[in-house]
C-alpha positions, 0 to 999 in steps of 0.5 A: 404693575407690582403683580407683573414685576413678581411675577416676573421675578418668579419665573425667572428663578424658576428658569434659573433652576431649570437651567441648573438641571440642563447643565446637570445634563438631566434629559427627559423624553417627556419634556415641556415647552414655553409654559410661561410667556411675558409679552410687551406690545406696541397698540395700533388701532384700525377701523377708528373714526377718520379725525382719531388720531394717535397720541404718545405711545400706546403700549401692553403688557402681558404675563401668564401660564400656558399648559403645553400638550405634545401631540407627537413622540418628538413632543415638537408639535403641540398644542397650548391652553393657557391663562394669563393677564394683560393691561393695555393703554391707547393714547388718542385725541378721543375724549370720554365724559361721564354724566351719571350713568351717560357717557359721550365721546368727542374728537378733540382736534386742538392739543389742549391737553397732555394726556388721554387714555384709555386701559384696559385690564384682561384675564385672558385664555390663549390657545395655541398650535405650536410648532418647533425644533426643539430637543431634550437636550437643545433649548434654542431653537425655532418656533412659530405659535398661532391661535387664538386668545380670549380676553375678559375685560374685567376693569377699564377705565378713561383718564383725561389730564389737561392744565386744568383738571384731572377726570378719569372714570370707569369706562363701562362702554368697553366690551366685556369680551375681547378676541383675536387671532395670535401669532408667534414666531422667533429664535431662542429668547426673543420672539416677535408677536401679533394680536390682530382683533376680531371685534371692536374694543367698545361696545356694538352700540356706543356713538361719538357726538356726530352720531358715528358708531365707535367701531376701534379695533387694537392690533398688539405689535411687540416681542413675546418671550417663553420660559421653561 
């Protein structure tokens, strides 16, 4: 969280010196778009088991670079490469233990417990196709981005709190490899944006206790805004 809020900081102080130059009237056929993107999300989750149920309000956060590439002289179509990091929480009645090196999975139907989460940590890699209507000298205007982005999932972790005990535990049935298909569309400073996942956010193998595989996929609902 304090990595995300100075980086936050920091390209808003760029954005500020960006805007002192615009209204210096300085104009640069060369321009780029949209290099640096904050996203907040609100987390669905499809294909779960039937009895997995939704608790509090699962929610993301993202932060990252993007390298815009201009295909044509009017530089309004493009394509984006970029990197970026993203921490996700999903609250559900799905309880993780650990045992050793087993973990099992358990659908609580009772609410015995204020909170049970699962997070997830990425370093991601969007790539985009970018299309908008964008000038040297006009900074608002429309755009709609789709792609893909990869994300890594380097740190994950379930986290059980009842009145009784506390567990939490690093949670290795979280696939590595997370991907999805992006899209961004919106005016001027606010953007809506959508991660629609291609694979499950656990691992191929992984079962809960009545021996039904544990498929989970995150869908990501939220606003996405662009800098510079």
């Amino acid at each position: 969280m304090k990595f995300i809020v100075l980086f936050s900081c920091f390209i808003y102080s760029i954005s500020l010196s960006s805007q002192v130059e615009r209204e210096g009237e300085v104009t640069d056929t060369r321009y780029f778009e949209d290099q640096f993107y904050i996203g907040v999300s609100y987390n669905l989750l499809l294909e779960k088991p039937q009895d997995v149920k939704r608790k509090n309000m699962s929610y993301g956060l993202s932060v990252g670079v993007i390298k815009d590439i201009p295909l044509n002289k009017k530089r309004n179509v493009a394509i984006g490469v970029g990197i970026g990091y993203a921490v996700n929480s999903y609250y559900t009645n799905l309880l993780a233990a650990e045992t050793g090196d087993i973990r099992t999975y358990t659908i609580e139907t009772e609410d015995n417990f204020k909170r049970n989460k699962i997070e997830t940590h990425l370093l991601e890699l969007p790539i985009e196709f970018r299309w908008r209507e964008s000038t040297p000298e006009n900074h608002k205007f429309w755009r709609l981005y789709a792609g893909v982005k990869f994300g890594y999932a380097f740190a994950n972790r379930s986290k059980f709190v009842s009145n009784e005990k506390k567990v939490s535990f690093f949670n290795e049935d979280i696939g590595s490899l997370q991907y999805g298909a992006t899209i961004s569309f919106g005016y001027n400073t606010w953007n809506l944006h959508l991660y629609y996942p291609l694979n499950s956010l656990f691992k191929d193998d992984i079962k809960i206790d009545n021996g039904e595989n544990l498929i989970v996929k995150p869908v990501r609902i939220g606003v996405i805004f662009y800098i510079l």
